[in-house]
Each structure stands twice: as C-alpha cells, then as structure tokens.
C-alpha positions in Angstrom: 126.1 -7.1 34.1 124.4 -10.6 34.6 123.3 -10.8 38.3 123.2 -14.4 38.5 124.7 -17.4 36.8 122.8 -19.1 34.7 122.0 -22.9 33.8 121.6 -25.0 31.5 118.4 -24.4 30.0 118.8 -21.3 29.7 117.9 -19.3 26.0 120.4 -16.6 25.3 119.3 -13.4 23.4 122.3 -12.5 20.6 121.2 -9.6 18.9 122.5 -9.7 14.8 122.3 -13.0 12.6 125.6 -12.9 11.0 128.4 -15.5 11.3 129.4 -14.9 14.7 126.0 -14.6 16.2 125.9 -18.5 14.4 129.2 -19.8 15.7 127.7 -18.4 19.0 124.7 -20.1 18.5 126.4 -23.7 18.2 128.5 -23.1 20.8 125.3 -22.4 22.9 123.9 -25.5 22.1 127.0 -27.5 23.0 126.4 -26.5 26.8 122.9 -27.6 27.1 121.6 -23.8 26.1 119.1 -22.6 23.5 119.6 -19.4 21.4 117.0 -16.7 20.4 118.5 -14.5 17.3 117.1 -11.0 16.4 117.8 -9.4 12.7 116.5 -7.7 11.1 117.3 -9.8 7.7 115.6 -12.7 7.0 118.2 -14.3 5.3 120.7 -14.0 8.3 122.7 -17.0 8.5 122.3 -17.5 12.0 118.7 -18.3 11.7 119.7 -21.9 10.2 120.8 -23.0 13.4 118.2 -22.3 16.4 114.4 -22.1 15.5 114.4 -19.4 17.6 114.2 -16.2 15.6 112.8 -12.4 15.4 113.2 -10.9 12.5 112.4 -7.1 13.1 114.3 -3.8 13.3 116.5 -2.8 16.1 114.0 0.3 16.4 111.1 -1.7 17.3 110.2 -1.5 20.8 107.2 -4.1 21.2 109.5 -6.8 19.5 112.6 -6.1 21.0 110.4 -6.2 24.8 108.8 -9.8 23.3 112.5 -10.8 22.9 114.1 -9.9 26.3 110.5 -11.8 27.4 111.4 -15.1 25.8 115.5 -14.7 26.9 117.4 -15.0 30.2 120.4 -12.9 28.9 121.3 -10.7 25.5 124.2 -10.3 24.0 125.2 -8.8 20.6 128.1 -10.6 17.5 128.5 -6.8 16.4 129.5 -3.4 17.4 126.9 -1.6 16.0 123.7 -2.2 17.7 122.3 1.0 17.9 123.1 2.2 21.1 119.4 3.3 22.3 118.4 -0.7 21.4 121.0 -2.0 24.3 119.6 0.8 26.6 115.7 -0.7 26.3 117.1 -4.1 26.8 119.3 -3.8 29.5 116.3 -2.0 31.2 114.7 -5.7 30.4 117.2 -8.1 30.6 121.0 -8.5 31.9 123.3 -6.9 28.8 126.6 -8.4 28.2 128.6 -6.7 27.1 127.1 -3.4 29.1 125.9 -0.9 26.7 128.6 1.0 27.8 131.1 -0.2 26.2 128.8 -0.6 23.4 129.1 3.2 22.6 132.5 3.1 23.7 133.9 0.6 21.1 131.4 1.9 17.9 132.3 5.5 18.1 136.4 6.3 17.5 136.0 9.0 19.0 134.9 7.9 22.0 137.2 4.8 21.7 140.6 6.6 21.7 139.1 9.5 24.3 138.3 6.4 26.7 141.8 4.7 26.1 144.0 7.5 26.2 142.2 8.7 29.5 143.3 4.7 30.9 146.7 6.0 30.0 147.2 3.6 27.2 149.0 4.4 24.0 147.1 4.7 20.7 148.6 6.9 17.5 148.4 10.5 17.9 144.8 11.7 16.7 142.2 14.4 16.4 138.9 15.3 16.1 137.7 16.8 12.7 134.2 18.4 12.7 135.4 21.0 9.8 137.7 21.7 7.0 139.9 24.0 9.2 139.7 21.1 12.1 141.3 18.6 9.5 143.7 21.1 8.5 145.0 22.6 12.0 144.8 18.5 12.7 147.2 17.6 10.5 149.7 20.6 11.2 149.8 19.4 14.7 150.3 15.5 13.7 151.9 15.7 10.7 151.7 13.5 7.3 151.1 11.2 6.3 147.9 10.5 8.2 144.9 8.5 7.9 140.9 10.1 8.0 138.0 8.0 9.2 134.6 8.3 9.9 134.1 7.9 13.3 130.9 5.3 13.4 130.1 2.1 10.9 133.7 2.0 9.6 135.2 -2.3 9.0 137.1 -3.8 6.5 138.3 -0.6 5.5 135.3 0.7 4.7 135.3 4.6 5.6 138.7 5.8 5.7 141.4 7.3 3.4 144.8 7.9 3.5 146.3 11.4 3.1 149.9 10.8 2.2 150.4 14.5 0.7 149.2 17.9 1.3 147.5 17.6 -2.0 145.6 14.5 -1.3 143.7 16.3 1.7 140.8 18.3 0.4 139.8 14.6 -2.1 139.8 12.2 1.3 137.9 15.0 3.3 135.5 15.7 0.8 135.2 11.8 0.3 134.0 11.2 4.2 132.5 14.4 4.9 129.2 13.3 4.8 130.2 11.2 8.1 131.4 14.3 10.0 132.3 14.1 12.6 135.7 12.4 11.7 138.9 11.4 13.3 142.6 11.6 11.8 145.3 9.4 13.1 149.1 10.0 12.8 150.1 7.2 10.4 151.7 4.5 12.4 155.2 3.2 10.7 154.5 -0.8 12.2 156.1 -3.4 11.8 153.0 -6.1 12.0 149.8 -6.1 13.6 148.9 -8.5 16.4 145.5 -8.5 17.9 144.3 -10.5 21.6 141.2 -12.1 23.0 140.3 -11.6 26.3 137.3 -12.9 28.4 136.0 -11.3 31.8 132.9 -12.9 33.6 130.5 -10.9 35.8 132.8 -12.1 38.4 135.9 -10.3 37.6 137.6 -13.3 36.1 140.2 -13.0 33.1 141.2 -15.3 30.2 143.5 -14.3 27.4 144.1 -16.3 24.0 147.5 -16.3 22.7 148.2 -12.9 20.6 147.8 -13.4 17.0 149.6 -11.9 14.0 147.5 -10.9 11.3 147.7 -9.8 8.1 145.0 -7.9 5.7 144.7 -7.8 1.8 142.6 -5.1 0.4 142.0 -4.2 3.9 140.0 -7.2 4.8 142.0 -9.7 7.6 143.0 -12.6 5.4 145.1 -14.9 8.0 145.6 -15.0 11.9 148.8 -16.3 12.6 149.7 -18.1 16.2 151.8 -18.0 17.7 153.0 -13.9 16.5 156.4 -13.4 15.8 157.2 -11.6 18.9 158.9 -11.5 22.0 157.4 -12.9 25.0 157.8 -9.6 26.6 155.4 -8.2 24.0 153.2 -10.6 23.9 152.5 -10.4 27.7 152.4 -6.7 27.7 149.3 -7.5 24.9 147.8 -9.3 27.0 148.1 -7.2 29.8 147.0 -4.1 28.2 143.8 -6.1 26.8 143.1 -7.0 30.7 143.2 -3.9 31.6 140.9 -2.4 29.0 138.4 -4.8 30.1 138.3 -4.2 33.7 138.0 -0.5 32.6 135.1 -1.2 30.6 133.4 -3.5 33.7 133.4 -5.9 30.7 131.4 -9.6 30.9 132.2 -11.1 27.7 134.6 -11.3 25.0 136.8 -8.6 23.7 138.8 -8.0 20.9 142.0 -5.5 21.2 143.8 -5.1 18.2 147.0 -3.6 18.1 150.0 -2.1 15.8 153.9 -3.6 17.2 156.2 -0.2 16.4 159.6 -1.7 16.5 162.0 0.0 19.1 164.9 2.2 17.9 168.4 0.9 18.4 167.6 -2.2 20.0 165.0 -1.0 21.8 161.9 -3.4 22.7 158.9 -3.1 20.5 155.9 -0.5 21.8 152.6 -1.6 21.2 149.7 1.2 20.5 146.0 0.3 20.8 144.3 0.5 16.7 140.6 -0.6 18.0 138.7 -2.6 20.3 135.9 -5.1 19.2 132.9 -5.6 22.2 132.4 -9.4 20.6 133.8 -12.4 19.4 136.3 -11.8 17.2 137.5 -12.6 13.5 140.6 -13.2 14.6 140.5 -15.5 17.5 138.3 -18.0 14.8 141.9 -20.2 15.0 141.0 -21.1 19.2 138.1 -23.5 17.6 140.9 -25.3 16.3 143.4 -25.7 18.7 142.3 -24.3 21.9 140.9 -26.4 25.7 137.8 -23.6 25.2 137.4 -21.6 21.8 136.7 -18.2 22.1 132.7 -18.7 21.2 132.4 -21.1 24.7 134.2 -18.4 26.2 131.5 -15.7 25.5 129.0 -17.6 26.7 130.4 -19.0 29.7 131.7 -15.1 31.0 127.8 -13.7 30.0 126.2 -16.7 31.5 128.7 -16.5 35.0 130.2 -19.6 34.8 133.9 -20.3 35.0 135.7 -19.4 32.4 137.5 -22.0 30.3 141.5 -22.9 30.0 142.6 -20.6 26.6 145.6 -22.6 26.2 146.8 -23.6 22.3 147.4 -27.0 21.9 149.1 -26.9 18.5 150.4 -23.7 16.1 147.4 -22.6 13.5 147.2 -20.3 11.0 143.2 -19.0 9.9 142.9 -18.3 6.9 139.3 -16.6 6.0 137.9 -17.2 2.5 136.4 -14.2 1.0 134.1 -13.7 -2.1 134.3 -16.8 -4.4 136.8 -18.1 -2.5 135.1 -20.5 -1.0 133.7 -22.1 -4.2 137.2 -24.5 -4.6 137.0 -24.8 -0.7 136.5 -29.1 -1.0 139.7 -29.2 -3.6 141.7 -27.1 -1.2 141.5 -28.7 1.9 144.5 -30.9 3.8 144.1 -33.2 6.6 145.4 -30.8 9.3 142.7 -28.0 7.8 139.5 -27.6 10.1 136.8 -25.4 7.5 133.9 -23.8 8.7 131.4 -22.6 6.1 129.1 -19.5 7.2 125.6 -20.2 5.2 125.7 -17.1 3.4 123.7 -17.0 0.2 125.6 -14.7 -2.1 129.4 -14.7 -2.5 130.2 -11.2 -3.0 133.6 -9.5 -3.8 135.4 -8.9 -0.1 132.7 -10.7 1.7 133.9 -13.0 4.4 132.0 -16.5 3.5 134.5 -18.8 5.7 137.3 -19.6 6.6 140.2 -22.9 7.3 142.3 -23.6 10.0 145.2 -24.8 8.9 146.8 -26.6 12.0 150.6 -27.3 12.5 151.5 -30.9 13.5 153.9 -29.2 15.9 154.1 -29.0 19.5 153.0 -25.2 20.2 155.7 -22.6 20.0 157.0 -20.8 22.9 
C-alpha cells in the first residue's frame, strides 16, 4: 500500500502498454503527474503518450529495479502481471493494487476460493485437476456447465460450454493443456451488470453507477447506465463490490462483475459474483463521459492517496466498444452526443478492441 500521498510531480510506474495503461497515462498528466510505461512490446500504444518508456520483459530483474528507480509508485492496466514481477517491485516501490490481490483476481481458483470464504455468492464450482475430477464435478453440480482454464482466460478466450454428457470429454480435452481447470454451474441470468469501485490507502470508497452489459461473440460490446434494475439491486452491487475491496486491503480501482438471477415468484433478484478485475475497467469507459471524476482519475487519485473524486453520472450513456474493423467508418458514424476515443493500435484484428463511443443521452440521469 502507498505510505504517503503523493504530489504533483510525481511519475507513476503502470506496468503493460495497452489501452488502459494509455487512458491512465492521460489522465496522469491531467493532474500535474508524469507516467513511466513498461512492456514488453514495442508497439504498445501507451508509449505514444509519455516519453517515458521501458520496453523489456516482466522477467527482467535489472530493468524492472531501473524502473521502480525512476517511479514514485507502480501500478499495473492488467491482471496478469506475473505475479513474482509485483513481488520484486513492491519490495522496491509502493504496489497498488497489492500483489495480493494480483494472484487473487488472475487465478479462478483462487478468485472464487477467496470470495466464497467472504461469504459472498458466486455459481456453484469445482476444481478439475483430472478427467475423473471433471466428471465427479459435474455429478455434483449438474449440466449444463461451463469449463475454464483457471489463469490467462478474457474475452472468452479459454472456456467451453458442456451442455450435454456427450460434449464433456471434447471441452476437457480442448483445455487440458491448462489444467488445472475450474467448472461452474451454468448460471440461468437474466443480464449482467458489472460496478467500479475505488478504495485509497486511506480506506476511502467510491462506487460508479452499476452498468448493464452485454457481449457478442463473448467480447463486451455496450455498457449500459443506468442497468435496468431495481435500486435495491443496484445498492446491494455496490455494496458487495465494497466489501470485496476492503477484503482485498485494495488501493485502486476494481472491477466486480456480476450475473442478476431473477427471483422466483416475485422474489427480488440475487446477484452472484462472475469475476473481479484489479484495474480500470472496460466497462466503466462510459464515466469519461458523463461522470464529476472518470474512473482513470479515480485510479490515480486512490494509488497516489489523494481524495477520491465525486462518481456521480451526470447524464444516461451507453459505451459502445468498436472491435476489429469497426473502427474504420468511426468518422461517418458519429452524432453530436457521441464522445470517441481511439486506442492507437496498429492492426485491426478480428475481436480486437480498437475503441470505443459514448453515446450520451440528452436526458437528466435516471433514477
């Protein structure tokens, strides 16, 4: 945990060059800061916006102790930093977020061991390190179910659905390779909703609005705020993402997504806990829109130990990210209410995330 609060002046250490570590950056420079990236790839987009840079692997002991020389605090714009990096530096340097709830957050495992241990509700799961685990697993959880690697999984990226007893030898022998692996209990929701919180080394909390997303080909394609939920479920969101961070002795910004199970018979809505993020997130890009303090100033004011900024929405937004060659028609599709922001990567790929627009209500926010 930072030990001090820091001033302008400062240089902050991210560690990863990718779009958040660059929206970080910016926001760094808007409060007087400068910004040292590490990557290991050259090309990292980041690296367009501080001329502070070291591009070397996050293995490399002599570099990463030159950064944590030249920084007053490091930070990371993705879960997974190797875990042994964060352990040098924060020998070095304050870490924020702690390293932790670094392995905490990239490790499912670990993740749903450490939330269902703070008595909060995630789908039934277990452990698989062998055929016979995935099939005594799913006898005691049922089908349909869902297999994942348990380390380096996003954007649906290492995971398979087993709908049927004969789909389970395919996913298993499709992820083995991974072991160990994790199967969840497929979750019957009715949307997903995910919220931003911000603790500073003080122990103060912030929480953004909850957000309703939805994916397409398992990438997020629009944040939606305000969710279409009850108040009562949107403050238990919030409250359950406070709570995870104080558990976590978190400085920084979290993201807590969830799954909203609707209640039987009238019954309120339940909420279960689908994965924690130790960074800015994807989905709280619509608070640069509409919000006092944006979710990127937040970071940096919790890891530097300043106050934390007002999250409250000043208008309804929907982000919509822009993947592949998406962005190419991006000038043709843009309205007056839309805010862009273009990341700088070089390549459009298929599913890769190269922007995104905030489309901004001219309505009062919704209650």
């Amino acid at each position: 945990m930072p030990e001090k609060t820091l001033s302008p002046g400062a240089t902050i250490g991210i560690l990863g060059g990718g779009q958040l570590g660059r929206m970080l950056a910016l926001a760094v420079a808007r409060l007087g800061m400068k910004t040292h990236i590490y990557c290991p790839d050259p090309n990292s987009p980041a690296f367009e916006v501080t001329p502070h840079k070291t591009v070397a692997g996050y293995d490399d002991e002599k570099a990463l102790a030159a950064f944590a020389d030249a920084v007053d605090v490091v930070t990371y714009e993705f879960e997974n930093v190797p875990v042994q990096t964060a352990h040098i530096l924060e020998k070095l340097k304050p870490l924020a977020p702690n390293s932790g709830a670094l392995a905490v957050a990239q490790d499912r495992l670990a993740e749903k061991d450490f939330l269902t241990r703070n008595t909060i509700a995630v789908s039934p799961f277990r452990a698989v390190h062998t055929r016979d685990d995935l099939h005594k697993g799913l006898a005691d959880i049922g089908l349909p179910a869902v297999i994942k690697t348990t380390r380096l999984g996003y954007d649906g990226k290492g995971q398979r659905m087993i709908k049927t007893a004969d789909d389970v030898d395919e996913a298993y022998a499709a992820l083995e390779d991974g072991l160990p692996l994790v199967i969840e209990a497929f979750v019957p929701f009715d949307k997903e909703i995910s919220v931003i919180v911000a603790r500073n080394g003080h122990g103060q909390v912030q929480c953004f609005d909850p957000a309703e997303n939805v994916h397409e080909n398992h990438i997020l394609k629009t944040s939606t705020v305000p969710a279409a939920i009850t108040d009562l479920t949107a403050d238990d969101a919030r409250s359950i993402a406070r709570k995870i961070a104080e558990a976590l002795d978190y400085v920084g910004v979290l993201g807590v997504e969830f799954f909203v199970v609707p209640g039987e018979n009238g019954a309120a809505a339940t909420l279960l806990v689908n994965e924690i993020a130790p960074r800015v997130h994807n989905s709280g890009h619509w608070t640069e829109a509409v919000c006092m303090t944006d979710q990127f100033e937040q970071h940096i004011r919790a890891i530097c130990n300043w106050p934390l900024g007002n999250p409250a929405r000043m208008a309804d937004v929907v982000m919509e990210n822009l993947i592949g060659d998406e962005i190419n028609g991006l000038p043709g599709t843009l309205s007056q209410s839309d805010q862009p922001h273009v990341y700088g990567k070089l390549e459009a790929r298929p599913g890769r995330k190269m922007g995104h627009i905030n489309h901004i209500s001219a309505n009062a926010p919704a209650k």
